[in-house]
C-alpha positions in Angstrom: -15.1 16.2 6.5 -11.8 16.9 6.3 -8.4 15.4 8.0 -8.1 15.4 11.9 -4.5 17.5 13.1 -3.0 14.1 14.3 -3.6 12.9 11.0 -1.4 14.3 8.1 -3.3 15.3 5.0 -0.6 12.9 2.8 -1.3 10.3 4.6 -5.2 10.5 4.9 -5.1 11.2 0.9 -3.0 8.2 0.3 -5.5 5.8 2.3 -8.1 7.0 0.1 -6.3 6.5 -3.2 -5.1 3.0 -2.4 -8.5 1.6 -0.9 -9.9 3.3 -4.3 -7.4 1.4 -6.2 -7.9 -2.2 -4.6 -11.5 -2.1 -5.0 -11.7 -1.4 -8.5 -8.7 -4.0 -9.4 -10.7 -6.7 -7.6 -13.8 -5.8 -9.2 -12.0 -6.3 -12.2 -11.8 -10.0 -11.4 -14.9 -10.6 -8.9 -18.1 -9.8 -10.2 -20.9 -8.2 -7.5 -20.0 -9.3 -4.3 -19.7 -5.4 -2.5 -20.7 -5.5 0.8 -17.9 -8.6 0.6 -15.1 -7.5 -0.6 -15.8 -3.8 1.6 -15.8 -6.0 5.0 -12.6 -8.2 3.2 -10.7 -4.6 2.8 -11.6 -3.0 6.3 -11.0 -6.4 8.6 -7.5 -6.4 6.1 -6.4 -3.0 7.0 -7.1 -4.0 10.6 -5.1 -6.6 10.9 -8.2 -9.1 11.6 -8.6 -12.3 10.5 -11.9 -13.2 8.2 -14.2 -16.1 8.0 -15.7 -16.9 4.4 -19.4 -18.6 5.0 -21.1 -19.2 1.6 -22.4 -22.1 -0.9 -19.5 -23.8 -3.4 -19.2 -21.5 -6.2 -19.7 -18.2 -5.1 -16.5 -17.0 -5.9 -15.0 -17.0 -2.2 -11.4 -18.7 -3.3 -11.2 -16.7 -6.9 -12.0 -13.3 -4.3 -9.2 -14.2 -1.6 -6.2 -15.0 -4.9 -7.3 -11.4 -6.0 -6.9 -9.9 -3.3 -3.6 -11.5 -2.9 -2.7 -10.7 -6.1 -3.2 -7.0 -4.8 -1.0 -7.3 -2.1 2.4 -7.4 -3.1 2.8 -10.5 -0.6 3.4 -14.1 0.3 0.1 -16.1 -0.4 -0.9 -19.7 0.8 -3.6 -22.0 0.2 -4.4 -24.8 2.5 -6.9 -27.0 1.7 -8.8 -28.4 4.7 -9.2 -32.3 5.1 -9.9 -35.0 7.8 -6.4 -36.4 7.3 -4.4 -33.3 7.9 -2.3 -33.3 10.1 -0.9 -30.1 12.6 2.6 -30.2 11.2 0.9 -29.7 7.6 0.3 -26.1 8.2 2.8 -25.1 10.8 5.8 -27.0 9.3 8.1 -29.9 11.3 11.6 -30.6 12.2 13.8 -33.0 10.2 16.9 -34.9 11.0 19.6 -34.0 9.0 23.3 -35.9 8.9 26.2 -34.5 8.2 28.4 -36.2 5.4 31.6 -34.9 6.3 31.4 -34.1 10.3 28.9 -37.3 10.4 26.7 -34.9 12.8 23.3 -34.5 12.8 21.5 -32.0 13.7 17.4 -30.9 13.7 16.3 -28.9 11.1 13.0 -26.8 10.8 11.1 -26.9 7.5 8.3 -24.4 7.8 4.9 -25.1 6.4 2.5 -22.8 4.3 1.5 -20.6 7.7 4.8 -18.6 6.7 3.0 -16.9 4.4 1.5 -13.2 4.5 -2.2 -14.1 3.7 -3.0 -18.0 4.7 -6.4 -18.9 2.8 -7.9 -22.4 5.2 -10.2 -23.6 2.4 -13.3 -25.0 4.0 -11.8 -25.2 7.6 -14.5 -27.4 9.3 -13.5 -30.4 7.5 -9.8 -31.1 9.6 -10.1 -32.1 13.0 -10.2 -30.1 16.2 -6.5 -30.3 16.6 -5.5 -29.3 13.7 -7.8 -26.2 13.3 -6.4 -25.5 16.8 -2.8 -25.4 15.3 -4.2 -22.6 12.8 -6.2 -20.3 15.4 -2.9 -20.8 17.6 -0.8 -19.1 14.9 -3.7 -16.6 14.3 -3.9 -15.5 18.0 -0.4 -15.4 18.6 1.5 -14.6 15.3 4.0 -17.5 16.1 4.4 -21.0 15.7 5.8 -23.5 18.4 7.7 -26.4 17.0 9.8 -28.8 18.8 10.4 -26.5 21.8 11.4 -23.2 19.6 9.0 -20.5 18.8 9.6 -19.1 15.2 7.6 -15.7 14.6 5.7 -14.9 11.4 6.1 -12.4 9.1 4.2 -9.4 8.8 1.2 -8.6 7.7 0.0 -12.0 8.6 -4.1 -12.7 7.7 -5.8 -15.8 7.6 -8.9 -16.1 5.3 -11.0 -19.1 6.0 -13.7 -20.3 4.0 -17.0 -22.7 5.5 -19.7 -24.2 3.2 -22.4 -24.1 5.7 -24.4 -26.7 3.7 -22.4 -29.7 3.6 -22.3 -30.7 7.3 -21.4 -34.2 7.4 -17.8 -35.1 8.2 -16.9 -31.6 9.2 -15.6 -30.6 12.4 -18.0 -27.3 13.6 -15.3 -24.1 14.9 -15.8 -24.2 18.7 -17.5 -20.7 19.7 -14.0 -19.6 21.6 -12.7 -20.1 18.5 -14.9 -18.5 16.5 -14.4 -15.5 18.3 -10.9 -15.4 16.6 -12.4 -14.0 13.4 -12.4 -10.6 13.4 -15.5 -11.0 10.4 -17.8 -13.9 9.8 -18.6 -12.3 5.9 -21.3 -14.2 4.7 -21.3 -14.6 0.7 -24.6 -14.7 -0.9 -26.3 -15.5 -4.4 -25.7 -12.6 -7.1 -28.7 -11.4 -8.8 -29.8 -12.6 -12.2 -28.2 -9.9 -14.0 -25.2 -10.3 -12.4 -24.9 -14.0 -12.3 -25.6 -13.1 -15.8 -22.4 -11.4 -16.2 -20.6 -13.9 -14.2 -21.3 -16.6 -16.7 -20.6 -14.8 -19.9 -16.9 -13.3 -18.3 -16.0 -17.0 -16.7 -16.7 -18.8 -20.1 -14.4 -16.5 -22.7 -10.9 -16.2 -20.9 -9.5 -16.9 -17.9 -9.1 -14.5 -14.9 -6.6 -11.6 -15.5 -5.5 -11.2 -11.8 -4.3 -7.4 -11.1 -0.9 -6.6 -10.6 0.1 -5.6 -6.9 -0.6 -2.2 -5.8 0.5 -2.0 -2.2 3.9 -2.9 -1.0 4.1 -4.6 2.3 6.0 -1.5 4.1 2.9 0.5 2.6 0.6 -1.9 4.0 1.6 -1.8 7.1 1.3 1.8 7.2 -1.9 1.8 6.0 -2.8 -0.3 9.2 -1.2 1.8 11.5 -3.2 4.9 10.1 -6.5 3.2 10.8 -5.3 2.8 14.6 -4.6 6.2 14.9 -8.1 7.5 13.7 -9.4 9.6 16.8 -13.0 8.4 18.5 -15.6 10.7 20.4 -17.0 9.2 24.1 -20.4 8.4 22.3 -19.0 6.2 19.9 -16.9 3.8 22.2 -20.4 4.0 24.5 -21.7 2.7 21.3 -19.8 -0.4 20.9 -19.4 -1.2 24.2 -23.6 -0.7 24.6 -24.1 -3.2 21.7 -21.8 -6.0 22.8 -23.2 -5.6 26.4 -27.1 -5.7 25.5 -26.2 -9.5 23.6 -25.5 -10.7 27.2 -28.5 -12.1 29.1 -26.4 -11.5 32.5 -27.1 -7.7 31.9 -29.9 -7.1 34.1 -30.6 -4.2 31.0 -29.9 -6.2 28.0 -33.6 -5.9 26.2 -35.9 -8.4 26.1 -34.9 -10.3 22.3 -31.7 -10.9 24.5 -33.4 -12.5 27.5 -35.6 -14.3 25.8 -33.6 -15.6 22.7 -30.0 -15.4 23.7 -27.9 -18.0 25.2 -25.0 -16.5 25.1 -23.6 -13.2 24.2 -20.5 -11.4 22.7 -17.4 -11.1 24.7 -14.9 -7.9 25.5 -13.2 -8.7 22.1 -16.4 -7.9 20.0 -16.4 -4.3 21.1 -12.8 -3.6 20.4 -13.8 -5.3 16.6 -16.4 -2.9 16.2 -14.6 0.4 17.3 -11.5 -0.8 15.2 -14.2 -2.1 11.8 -15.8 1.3 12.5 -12.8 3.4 12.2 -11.5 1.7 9.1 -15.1 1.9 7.3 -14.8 5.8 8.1 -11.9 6.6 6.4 -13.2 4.1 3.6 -16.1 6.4 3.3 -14.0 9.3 3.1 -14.7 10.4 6.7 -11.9 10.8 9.1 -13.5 9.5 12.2 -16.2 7.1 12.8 -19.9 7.5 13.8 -22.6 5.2 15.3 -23.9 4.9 12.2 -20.3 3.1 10.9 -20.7 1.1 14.2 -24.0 0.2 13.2 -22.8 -1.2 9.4 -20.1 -3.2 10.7 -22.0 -4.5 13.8 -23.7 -7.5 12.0 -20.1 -9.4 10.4 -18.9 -8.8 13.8 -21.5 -10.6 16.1 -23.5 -12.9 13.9 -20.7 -15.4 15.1 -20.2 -14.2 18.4 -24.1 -14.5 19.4 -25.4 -18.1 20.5 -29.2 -18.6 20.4 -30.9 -20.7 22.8 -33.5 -23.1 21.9 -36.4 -20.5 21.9 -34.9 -18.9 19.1 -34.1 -22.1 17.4 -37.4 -23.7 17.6 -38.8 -20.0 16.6 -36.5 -20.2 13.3 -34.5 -17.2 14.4 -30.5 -17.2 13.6 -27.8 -15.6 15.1 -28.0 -13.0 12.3 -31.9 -12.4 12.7 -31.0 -12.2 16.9 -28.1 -9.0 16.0 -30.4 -7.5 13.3 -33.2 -7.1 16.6 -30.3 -6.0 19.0 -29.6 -3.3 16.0 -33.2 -2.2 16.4 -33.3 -2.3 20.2 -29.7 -0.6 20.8 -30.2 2.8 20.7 -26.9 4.9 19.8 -25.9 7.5 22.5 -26.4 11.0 21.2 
């Protein structure tokens, strides 16, 4: 398919080149791991924020620092922990004196959120208030100290990573928080060859990490391209059907929703998937989204939006098993 008229030919070439670029530099670092690191790249050019979910040692820090390493930006890492404290991540004021004049005055030190990609390693282990001062930050762009609001540079993306495992002494995500993530990506096992390959590459050298291949002005552009991507009526009917049918208060949600679902996905979920769907078009070399891209993006986006109830939990069926049978049961528009 080639380039829409609102959509110059340069630009929709560049797009293509640079996505093709970043995935073959991180693959040069992270071994397997595709369906990953595609959902990493589109909720990136979106602008959304991503939740990691995966056992230790599945590469999940190693594949955020490559991607930074991509990106010719600012990158923080923020390890998660009972004892930290709000002003740990967005920074404090401090008292300064004056030598000569003998004046003091307040003085903001900012903390690691000023940085163009934040990684929150395992962010259920701080407490509530303190994962509250991250999603602030994430939802608004700005942080709030002392009475004056100091913006944040951008791009600005926060990559958090769960082990979802190890549960005791963590502090769960509430679900309105949750819904903050534009992606919950869940990392899995490789496959014996490629765990094969892992081993063999981890235990001769160290990881090359790739030079950067996209300036932040270029970046920026390349997000502003995926906005402009044109939709038909029967895609946005698509989205909107699929968030809709998770909610038992539809009188026409189907019967897996009624019956297993305690709670369904808000407004936010079908802007994710109209916005996940255009960027996974032009990833695919398509200038403008289908069902079928809503449909492939549909699962990252509501496997943390959708709360079973205890039919489903007592029947041994997740949120992700709940969105795979709403797949199934939505029918896309024609």
């Amino acid at each position: 398919m080639g380039h829409p008229e609102n959509i110059p030919a340069a630009d929709f070439d560049t797009f293509q080149r640079r996505l093709r670029e970043i995935r073959s530099a991180i693959g040069t670092v992270v071994v397997s791991q595709n369906a990953a690191v595609e959902q990493l790249l589109i909720s990136s050019v979106c602008g959304g924020h991503c939740l990691l979910v995966g056992v230790p040692g599945l590469a999940k820090t190693l594949l955020v620092r490559t991607l930074a390493s991509v990106f010719a930006w600012s990158y923080k890492r923020i390890q998660f922990t009972p004892d930290l404290m709000p002003a740990d991540i967005t920074g404090y004021e401090l008292l300064l004196g004056g030598e000569a004049s003998g004046e003091r005055q307040l003085s903001f030190r900012p903390g690691p959120i000023f940085a163009n990609l934040v990684l929150a390693d395992e962010i259920n282990r701080a407490p509530p208030k303190t994962q509250s001062a991250l999603l602030e930050a994430m939802s608004e762009r700005s942080v709030t100290v002392g009475g004056s609001t100091h913006e944040l540079d951008q791009p600005f993306l926060v990559i958090a990573t769960q082990n979802p495992i190890e549960q005791e002494g963590t502090y769960p995500l509430p679900e309105a928080q949750l819904d903050r993530f534009f992606f919950q990506i869940n990392i899995d096992y490789p496959s014996v060859s490629e765990e094969e390959e892992i081993v063999v590459a981890t235990t001769a050298n160290a990881p090359v990490f790739p030079k950067p291949l996209v300036e932040r002005a270029d970046f920026l552009a390349l997000q502003q391209l995926v906005r402009s991507v044109p939709v038909s009526k029967s895609v946005v009917s698509y989205c909107v059907a699929l968030t809709t049918a998770s909610r038992p208060v539809n009188s026409s949600a189907p019967e897996v929703t009624k019956k297993y679902i305690e709670w369904g996905a808000g407004p936010r979920a079908s802007q994710t998937l109209l916005s996940a769907a255009k960027a996974r078009a032009l990833l695919q070399g398509r200038a403008t989204p289908t069902t079928a891209d809503v449909a492939a993006v549909a699962l990252p986006v509501l496997r943390h939006r959708v709360i079973p109830n205890y039919h489903a939990v007592g029947e041994g069926l997740t949120a992700e098993k709940l969105v795979g049978r709403l797949i199934e049961a939505v029918k896309a528009p024609s």
